[in-house]
N, CA, C and O of each residue as an XYZ file, in Angstrom:
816
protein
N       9.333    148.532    183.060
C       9.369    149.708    182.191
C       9.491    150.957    183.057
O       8.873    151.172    184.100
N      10.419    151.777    182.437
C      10.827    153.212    183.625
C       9.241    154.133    183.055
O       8.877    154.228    181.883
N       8.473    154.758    184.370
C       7.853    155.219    184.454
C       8.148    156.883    183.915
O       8.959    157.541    184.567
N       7.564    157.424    182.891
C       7.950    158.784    182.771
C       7.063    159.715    183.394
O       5.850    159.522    183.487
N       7.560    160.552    183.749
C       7.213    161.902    184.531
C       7.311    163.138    183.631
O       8.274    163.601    183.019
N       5.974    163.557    183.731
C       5.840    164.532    182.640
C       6.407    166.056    183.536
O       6.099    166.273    184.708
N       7.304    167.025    182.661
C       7.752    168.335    182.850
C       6.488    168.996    183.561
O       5.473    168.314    183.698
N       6.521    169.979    183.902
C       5.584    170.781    184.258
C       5.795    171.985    183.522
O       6.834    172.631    183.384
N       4.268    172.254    182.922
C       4.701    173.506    181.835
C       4.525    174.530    183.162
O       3.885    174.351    184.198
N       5.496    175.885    182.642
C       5.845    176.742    184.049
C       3.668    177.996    183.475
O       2.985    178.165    182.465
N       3.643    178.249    184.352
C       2.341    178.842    184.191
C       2.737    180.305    183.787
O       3.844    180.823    183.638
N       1.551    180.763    183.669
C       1.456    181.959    182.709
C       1.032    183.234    184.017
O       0.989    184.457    183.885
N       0.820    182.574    184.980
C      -0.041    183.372    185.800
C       0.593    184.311    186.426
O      -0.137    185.129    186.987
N       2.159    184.526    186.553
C       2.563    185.765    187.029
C       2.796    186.615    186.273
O       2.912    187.753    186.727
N       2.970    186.356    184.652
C       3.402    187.543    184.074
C       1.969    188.339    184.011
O       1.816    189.560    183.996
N       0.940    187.300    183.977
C      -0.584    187.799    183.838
C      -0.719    188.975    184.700
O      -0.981    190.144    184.416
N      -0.406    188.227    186.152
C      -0.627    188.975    187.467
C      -0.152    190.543    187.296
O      -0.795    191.563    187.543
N       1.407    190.370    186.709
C       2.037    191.688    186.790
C       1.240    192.496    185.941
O       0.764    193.556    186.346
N       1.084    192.121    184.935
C      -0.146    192.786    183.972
C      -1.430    193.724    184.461
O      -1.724    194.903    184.264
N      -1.831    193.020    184.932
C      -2.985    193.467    185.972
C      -2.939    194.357    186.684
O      -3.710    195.315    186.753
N      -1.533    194.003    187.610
C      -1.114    194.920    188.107
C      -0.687    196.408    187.903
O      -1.080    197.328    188.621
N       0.251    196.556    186.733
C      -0.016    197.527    185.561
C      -0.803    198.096    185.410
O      -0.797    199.321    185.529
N      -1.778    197.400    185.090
C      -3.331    197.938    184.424
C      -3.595    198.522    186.090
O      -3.178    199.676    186.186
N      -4.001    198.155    186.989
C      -4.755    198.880    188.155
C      -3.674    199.835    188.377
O      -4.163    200.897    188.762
N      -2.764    199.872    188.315
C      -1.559    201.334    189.415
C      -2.144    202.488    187.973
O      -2.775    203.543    188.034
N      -1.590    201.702    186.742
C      -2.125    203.362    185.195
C      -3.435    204.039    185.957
O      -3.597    205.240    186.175
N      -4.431    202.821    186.344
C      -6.102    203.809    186.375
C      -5.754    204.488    187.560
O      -5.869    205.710    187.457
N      -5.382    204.093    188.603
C      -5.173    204.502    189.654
C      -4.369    206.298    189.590
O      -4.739    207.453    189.800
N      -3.393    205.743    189.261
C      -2.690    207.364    188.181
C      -3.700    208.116    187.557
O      -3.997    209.232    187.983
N      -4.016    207.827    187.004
C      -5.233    208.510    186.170
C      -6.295    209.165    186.315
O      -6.680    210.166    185.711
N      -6.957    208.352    187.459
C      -8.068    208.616    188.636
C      -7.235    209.787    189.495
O      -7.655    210.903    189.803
N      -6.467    209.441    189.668
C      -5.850    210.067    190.937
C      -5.247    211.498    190.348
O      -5.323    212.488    191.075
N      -4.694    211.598    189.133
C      -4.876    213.097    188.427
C      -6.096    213.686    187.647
O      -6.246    214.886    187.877
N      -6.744    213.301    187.030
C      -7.742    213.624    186.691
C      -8.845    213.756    187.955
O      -9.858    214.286    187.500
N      -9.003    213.437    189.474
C      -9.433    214.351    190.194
C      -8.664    215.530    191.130
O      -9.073    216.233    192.054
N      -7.507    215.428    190.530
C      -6.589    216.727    191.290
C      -6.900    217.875    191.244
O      -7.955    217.980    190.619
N      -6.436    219.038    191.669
C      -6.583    220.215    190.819
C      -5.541    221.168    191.159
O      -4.646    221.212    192.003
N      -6.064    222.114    189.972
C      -5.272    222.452    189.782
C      -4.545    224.250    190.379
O      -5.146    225.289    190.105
N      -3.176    224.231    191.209
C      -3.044    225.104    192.509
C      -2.097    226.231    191.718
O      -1.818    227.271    192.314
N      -1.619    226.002    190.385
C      -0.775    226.566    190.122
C      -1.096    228.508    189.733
O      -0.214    229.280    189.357
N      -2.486    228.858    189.956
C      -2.901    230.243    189.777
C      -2.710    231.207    190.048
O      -3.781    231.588    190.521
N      -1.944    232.087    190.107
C      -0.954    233.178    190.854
C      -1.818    233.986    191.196
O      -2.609    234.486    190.396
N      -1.799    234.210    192.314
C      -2.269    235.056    193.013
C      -1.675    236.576    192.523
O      -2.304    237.529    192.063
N      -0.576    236.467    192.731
C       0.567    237.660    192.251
C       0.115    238.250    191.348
O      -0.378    239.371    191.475
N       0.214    237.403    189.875
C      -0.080    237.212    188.803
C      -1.410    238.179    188.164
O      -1.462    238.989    187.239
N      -2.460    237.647    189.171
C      -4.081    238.210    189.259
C      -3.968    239.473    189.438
O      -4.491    240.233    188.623
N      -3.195    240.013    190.643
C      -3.167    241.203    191.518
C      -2.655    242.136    190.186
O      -3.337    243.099    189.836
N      -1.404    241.775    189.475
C      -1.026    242.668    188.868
C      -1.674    242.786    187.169
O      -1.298    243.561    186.289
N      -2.742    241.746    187.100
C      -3.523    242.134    185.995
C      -4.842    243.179    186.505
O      -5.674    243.639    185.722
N      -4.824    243.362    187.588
C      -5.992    244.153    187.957
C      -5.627    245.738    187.922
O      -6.338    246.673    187.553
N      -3.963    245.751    188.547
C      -3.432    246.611    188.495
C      -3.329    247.065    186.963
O      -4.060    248.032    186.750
N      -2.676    246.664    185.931
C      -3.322    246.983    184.609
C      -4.097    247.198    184.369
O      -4.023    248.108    183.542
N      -5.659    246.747    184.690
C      -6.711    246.724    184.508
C      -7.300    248.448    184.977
O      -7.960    249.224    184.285
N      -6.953    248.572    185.898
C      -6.739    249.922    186.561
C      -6.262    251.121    185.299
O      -6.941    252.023    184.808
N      -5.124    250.799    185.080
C      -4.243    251.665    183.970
C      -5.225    252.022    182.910
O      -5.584    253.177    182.684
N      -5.746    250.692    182.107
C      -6.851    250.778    180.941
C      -8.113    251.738    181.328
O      -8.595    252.728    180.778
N      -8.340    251.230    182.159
C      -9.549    252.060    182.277
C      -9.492    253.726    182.896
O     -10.479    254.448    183.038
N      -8.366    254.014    183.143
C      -7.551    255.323    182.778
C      -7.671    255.917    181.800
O      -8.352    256.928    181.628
N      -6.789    255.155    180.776
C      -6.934    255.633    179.508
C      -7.947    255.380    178.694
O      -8.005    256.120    177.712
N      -8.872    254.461    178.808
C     -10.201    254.465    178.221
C     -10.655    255.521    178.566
O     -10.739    256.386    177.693
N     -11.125    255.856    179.990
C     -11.929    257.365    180.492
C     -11.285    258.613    179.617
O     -11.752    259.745    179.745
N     -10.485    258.414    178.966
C      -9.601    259.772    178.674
C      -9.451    259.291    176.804
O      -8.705    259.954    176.084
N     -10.200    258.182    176.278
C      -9.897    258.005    174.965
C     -10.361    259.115    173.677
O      -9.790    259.638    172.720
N     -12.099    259.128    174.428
C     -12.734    260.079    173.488
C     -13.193    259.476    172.263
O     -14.062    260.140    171.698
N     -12.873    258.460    171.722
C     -13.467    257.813    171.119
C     -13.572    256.375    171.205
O     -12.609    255.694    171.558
N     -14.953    255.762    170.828
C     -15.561    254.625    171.349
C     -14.505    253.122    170.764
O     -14.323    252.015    171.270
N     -13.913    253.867    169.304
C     -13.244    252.569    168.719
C     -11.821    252.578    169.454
O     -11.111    251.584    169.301
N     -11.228    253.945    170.468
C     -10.163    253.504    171.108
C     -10.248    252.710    172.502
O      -9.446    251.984    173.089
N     -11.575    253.156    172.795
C     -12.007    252.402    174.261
C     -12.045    251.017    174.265
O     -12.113    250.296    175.260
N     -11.986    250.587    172.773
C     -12.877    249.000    172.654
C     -10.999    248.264    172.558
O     -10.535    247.187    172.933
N     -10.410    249.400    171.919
C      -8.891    248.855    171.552
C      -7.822    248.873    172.648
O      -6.700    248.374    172.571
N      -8.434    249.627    173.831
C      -7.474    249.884    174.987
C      -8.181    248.513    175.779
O      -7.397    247.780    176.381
N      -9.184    248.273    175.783
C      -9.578    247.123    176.449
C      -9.436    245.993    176.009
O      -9.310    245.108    176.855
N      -9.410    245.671    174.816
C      -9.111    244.313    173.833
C      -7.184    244.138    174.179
O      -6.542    243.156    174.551
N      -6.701    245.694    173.820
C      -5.025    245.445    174.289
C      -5.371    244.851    175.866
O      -5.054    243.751    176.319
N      -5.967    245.722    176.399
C      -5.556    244.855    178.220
C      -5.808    243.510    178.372
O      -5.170    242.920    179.244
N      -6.608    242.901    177.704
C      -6.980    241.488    177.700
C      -5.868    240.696    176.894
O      -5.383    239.728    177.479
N      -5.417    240.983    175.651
C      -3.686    239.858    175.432
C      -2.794    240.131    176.469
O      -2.065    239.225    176.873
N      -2.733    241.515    177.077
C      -1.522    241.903    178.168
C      -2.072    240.658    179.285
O      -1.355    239.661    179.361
N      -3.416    240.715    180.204
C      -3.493    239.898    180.531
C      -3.719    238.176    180.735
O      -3.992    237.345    181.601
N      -3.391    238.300    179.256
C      -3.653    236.409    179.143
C      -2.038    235.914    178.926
O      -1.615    234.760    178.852
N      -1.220    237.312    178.844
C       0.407    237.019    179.019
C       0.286    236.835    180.250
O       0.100    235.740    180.780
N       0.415    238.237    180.986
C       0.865    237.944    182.124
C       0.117    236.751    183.336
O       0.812    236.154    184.158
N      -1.155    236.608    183.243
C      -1.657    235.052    183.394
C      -0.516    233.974    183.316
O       0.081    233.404    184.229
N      -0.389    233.863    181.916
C       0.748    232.687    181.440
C       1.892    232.233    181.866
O       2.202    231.108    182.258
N       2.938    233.897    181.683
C       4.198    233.800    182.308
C       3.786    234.002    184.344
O       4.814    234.056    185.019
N       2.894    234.064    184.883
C       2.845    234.026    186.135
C       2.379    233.099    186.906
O       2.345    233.140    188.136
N       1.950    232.106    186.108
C       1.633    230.531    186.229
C       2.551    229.734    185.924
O       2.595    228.754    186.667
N       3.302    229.764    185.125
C       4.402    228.913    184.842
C       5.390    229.073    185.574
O       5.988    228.080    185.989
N       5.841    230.476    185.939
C       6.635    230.705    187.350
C       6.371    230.078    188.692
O       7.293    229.915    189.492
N       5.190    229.738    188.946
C       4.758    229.764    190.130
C       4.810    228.385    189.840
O       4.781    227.976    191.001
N       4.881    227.090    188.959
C       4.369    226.124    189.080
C       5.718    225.394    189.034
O       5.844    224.290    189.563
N       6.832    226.078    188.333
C       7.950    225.975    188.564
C       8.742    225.717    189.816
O       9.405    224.733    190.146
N       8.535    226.704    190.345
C       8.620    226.903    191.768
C       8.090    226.212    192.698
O       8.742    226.232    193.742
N       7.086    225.565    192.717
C       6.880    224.320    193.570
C       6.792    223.062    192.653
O       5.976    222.196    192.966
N       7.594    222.887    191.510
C       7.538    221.768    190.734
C       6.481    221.424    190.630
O       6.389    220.339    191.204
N       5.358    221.782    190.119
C       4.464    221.054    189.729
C       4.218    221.124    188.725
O       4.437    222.282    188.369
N       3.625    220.178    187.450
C       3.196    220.407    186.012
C       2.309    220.849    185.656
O       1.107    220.719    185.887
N       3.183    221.699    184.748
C       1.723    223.008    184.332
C       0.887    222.519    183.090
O      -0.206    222.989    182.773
N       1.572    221.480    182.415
C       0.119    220.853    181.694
C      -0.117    219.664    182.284
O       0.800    218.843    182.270
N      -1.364    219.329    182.910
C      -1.621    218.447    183.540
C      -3.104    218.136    183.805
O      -3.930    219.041    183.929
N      -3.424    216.810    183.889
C      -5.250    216.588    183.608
C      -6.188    218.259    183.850
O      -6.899    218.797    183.002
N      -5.942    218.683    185.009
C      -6.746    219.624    185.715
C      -6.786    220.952    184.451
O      -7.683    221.552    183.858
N      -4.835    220.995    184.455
C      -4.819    222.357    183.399
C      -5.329    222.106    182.111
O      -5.272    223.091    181.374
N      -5.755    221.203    181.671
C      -6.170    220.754    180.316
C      -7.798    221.065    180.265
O      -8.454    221.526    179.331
N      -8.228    220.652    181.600
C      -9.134    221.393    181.828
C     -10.007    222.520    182.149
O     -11.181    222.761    181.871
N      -9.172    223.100    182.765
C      -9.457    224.701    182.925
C      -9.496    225.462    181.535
O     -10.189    226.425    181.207
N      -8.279    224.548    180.608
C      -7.846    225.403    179.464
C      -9.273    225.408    178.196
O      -9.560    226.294    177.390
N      -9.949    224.059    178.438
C     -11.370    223.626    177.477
C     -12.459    224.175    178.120
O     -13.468    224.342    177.436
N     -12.484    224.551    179.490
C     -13.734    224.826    180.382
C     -13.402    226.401    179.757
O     -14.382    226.850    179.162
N     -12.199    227.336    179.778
C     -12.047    228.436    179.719
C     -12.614    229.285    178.392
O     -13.356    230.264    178.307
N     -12.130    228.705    177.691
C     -12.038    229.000    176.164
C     -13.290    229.142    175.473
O     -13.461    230.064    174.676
N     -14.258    228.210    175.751
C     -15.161    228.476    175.121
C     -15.864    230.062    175.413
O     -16.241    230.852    174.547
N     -15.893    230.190    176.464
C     -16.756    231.663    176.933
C     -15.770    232.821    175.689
O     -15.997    233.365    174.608
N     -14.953    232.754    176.394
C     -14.098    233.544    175.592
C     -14.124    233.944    173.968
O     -14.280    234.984    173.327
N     -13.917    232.745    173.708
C     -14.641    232.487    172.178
C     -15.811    233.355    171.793
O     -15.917    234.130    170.842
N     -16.836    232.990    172.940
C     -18.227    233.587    172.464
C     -18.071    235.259    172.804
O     -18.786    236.029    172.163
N     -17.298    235.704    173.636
C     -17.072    236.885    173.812
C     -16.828    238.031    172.845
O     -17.415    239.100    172.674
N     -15.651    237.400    172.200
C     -14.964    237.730    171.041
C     -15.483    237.838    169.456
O     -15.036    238.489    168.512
N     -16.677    236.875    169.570
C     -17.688    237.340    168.219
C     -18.492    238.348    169.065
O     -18.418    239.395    168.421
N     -19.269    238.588    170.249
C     -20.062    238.907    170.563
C     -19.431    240.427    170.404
O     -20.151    241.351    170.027
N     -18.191    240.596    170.684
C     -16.981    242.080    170.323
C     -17.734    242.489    168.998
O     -18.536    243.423    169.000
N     -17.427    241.700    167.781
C     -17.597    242.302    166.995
C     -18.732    242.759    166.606
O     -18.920    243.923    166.253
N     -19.757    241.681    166.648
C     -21.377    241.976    166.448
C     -21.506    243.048    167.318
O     -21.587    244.144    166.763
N     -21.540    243.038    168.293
C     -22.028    244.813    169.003
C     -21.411    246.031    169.126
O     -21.756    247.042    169.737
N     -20.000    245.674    168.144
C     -19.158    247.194    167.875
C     -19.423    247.223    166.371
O     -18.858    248.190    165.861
N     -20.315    246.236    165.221
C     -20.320    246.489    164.015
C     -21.814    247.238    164.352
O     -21.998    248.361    163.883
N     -22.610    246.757    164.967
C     -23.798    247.480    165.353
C     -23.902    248.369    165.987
O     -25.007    248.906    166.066
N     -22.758    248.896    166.714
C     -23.030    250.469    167.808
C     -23.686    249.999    168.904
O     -24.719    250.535    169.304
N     -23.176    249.018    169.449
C     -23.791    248.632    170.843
C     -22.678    248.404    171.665
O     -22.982    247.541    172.489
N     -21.467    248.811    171.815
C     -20.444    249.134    172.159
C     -20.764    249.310    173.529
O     -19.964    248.754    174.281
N     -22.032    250.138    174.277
C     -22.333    250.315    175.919
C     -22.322    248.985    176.479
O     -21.651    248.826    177.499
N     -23.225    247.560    175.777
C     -23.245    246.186    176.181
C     -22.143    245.489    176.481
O     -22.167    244.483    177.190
N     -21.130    245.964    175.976
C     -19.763    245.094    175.747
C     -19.037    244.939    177.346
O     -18.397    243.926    177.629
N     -19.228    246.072    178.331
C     -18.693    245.515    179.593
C     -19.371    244.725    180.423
O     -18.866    244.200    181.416
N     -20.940    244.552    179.947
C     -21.528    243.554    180.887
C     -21.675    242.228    180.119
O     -21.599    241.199    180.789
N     -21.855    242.140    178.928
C     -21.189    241.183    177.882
C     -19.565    240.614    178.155
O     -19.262    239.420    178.152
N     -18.684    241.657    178.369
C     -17.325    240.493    178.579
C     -17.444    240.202    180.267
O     -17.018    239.148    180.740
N     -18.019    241.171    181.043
C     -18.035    240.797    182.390
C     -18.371    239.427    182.407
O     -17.446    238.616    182.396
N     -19.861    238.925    182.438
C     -20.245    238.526    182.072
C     -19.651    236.605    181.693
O     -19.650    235.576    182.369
N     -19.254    236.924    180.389
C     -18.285    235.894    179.840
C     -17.078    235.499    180.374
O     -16.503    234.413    180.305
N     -16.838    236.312    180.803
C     -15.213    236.608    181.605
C     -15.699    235.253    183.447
O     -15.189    234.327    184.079
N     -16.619    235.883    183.443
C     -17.142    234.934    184.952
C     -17.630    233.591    185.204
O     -17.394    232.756    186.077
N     -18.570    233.640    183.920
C     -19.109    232.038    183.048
C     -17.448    231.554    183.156
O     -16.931    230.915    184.073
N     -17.085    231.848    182.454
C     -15.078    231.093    182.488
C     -14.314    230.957    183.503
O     -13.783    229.861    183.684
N     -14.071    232.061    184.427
C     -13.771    231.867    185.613
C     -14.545    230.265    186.360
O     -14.082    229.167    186.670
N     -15.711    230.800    186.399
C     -16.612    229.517    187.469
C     -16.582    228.420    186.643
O     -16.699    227.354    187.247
N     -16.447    228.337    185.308
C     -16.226    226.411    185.026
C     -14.979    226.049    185.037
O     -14.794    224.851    185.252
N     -13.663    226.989    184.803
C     -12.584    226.502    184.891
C     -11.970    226.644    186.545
O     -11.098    225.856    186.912
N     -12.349    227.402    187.216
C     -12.307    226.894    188.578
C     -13.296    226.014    188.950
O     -13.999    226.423    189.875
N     -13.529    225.061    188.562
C     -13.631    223.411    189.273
C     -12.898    222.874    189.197
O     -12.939    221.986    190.048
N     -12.245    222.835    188.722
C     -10.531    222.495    188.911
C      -9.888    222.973    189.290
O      -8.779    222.443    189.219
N      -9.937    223.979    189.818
C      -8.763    224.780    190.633
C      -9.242    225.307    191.982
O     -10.468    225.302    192.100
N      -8.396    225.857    193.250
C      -8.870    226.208    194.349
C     -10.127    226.549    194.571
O     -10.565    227.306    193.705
N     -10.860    226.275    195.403
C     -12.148    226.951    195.996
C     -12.305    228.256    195.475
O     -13.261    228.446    194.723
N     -11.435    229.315    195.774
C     -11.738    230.861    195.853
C     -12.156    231.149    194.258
O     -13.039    231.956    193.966
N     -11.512    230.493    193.407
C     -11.922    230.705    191.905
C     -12.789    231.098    191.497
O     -13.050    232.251    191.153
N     -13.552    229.914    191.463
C     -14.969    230.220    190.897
C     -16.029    231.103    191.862
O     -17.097    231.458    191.363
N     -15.693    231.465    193.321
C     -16.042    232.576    193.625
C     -15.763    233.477    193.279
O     -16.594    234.354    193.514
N     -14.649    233.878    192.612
C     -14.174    235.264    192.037
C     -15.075    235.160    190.572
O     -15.270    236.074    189.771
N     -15.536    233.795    190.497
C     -16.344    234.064    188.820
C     -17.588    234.594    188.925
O     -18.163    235.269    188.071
N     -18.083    234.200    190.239
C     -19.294    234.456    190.038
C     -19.457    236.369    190.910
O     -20.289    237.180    190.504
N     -18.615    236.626    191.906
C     -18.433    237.992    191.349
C     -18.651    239.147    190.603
O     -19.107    240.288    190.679
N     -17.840    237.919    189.441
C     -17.623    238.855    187.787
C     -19.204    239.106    186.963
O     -19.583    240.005    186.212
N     -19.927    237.798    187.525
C     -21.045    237.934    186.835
C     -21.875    238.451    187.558
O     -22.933    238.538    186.936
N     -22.013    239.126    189.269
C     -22.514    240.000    189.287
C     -22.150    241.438    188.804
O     -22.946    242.178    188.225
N     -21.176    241.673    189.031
C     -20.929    243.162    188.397
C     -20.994    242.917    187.071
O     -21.115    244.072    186.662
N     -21.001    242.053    185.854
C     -21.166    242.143    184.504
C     -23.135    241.989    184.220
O     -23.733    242.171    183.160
N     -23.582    241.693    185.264
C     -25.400    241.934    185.970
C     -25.436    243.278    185.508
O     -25.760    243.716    184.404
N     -24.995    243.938    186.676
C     -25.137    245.390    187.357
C     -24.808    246.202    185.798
O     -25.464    247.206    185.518
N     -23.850    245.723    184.931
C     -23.217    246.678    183.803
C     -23.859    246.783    182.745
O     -23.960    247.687    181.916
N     -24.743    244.719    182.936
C     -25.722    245.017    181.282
C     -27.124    245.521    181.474
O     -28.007    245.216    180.672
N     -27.406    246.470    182.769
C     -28.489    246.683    183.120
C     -28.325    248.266    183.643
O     -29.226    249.087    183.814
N     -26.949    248.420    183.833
C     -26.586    250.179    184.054
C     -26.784    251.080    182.759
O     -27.264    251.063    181.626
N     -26.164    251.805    183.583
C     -26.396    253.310    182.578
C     -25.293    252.850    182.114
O     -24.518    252.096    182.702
N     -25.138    253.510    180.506
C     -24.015    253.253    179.426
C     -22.989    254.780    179.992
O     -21.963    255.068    179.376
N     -23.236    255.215    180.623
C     -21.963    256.690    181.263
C     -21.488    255.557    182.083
O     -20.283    255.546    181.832
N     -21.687    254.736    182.794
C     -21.182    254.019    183.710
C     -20.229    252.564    183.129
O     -20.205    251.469    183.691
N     -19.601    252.896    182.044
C     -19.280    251.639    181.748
C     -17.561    251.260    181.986
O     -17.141    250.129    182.230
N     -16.739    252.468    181.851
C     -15.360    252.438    182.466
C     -15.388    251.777    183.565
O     -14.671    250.808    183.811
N     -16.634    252.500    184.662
C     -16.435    252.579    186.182
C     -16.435    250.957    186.161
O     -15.516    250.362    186.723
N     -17.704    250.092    185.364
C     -17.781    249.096    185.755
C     -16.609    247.887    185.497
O     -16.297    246.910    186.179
N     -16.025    248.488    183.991
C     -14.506    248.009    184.105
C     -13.628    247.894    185.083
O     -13.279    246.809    185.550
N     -13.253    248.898    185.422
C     -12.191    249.381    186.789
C     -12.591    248.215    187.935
O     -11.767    247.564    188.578
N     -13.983    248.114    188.032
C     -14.888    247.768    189.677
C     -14.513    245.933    189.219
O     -13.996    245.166    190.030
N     -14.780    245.653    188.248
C     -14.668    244.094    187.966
C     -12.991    243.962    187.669
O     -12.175    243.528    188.482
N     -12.762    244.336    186.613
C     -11.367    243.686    186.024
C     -10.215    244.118    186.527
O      -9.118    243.603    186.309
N     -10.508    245.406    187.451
C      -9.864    245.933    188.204
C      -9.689    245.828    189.484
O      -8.592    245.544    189.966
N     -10.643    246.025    190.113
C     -10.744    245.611    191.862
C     -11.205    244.608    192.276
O     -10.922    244.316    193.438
N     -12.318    243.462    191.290
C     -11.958    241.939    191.752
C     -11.071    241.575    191.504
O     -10.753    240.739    192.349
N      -9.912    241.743    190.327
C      -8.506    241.304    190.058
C      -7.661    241.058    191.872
O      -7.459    240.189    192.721
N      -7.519    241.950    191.700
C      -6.697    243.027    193.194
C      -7.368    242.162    194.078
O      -6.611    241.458    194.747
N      -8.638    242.005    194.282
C      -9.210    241.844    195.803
C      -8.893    240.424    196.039
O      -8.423    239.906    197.052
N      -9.276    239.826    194.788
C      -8.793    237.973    194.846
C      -7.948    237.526    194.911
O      -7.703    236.561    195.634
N      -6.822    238.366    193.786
C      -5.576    238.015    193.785
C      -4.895    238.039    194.837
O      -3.948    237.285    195.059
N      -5.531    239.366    195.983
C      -4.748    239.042    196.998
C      -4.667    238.084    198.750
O      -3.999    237.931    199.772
N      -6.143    237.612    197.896
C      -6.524    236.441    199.023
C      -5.959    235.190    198.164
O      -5.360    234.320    198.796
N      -6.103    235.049    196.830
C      -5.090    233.480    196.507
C      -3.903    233.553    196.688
O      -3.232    232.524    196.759
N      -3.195    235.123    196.839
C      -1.311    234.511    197.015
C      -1.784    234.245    198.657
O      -1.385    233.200    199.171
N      -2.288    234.802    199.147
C      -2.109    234.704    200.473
C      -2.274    233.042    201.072
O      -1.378    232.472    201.696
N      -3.334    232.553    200.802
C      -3.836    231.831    201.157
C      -3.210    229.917    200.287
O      -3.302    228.797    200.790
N      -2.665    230.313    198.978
C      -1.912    228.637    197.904
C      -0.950    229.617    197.770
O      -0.921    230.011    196.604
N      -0.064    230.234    198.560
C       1.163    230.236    198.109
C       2.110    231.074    197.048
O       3.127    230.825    196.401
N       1.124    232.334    197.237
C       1.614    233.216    196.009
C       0.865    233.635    194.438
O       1.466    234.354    193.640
């Protein structure tokens, strides 16, 4: 009787393998952006929101009234969350890198919240006439944001946040005649002073 010889079923184990393989390179990706960070922050960008920042508090000193001071400073803050925007996306362009990306997703959730709280805190102390609080109040908020959303981004960052929250210290504890100056000194000349150690130092 002819002896039969059984087929060999072919195994499963390389498509498995490749699988696996798959699976470890994705986490690996993943791991490997989600601890990146993020370089794309214009230095440039900074410098010339400070330089605005400068301008405002010009024309604040010269408003004369408290509801134009609050409106020349609320305008400088969309001017600067443009020019932020369009001066990051330039810059990230420019060395190809992606501007939404684990890190920026993060800066963008770490950022926002302060901000948020800023922005009621606007209204509650300009519906109440506490309008003097408001520069050491956004200082303040403005620096809380800086320092959590720079952990993701260069070193110098979140030193420039915490900065902000000394001079937004110094503002909710100054004299209320002193509150332009303390504008100008934070949103103005830490702008300038940082901005011009991050182009210098990542590239613009």
């Amino acid at each position: 009787m002819t002896r039969v010889i059984p087929l060999p079923v072919p195994s499963n184990d390389p498509p498995a393998m490749q699988a696996r393989a798959m699976d470890n390179l994705r986490y690996i990706r993943e791991t490997m952006e989600a601890a990146a960070t993020f370089t794309a922050v214009s230095g440039w960008g900074t410098v010339l929101i400070g330089a605005t920042a400068l301008v405002a508090a010009a024309l604040a000193a010269s408003s004369g009234s408290m509801a134009r001071w609050v409106f020349i400073w609320l305008a400088e803050a969309v001017l600067s969350v443009v020019i932020s925007i369009y001066t990051m996306v330039l810059k990230a362009r420019r060395a190809r890198l992606p501007l939404w990306s684990e890190p920026a997703r993060k800066i963008v959730f770490s950022f926002a919240p302060p901000m948020a709280v800023g922005a009621m805190l606007t209204l509650v102390c300009y519906e109440n006439h506490l309008v003097h609080l408001l520069p050491g109040v956004w200082l303040l908020l403005y620096g809380v944001g800086v320092v959590a959303a720079g952990t993701f981004s260069v070193r110098i960052v979140p030193v420039m946040g915490i900065a902000f929250m000394c001079v937004g210290t110094a503002a909710l504890f100054g004299s209320a005649a002193w509150t332009t100056v303390y504008m100008a000194t934070g949103f103005g000349g830490l702008h300038l002073f940082f901005g011009a150690l991050i182009a210098r130092r990542h590239g613009g």
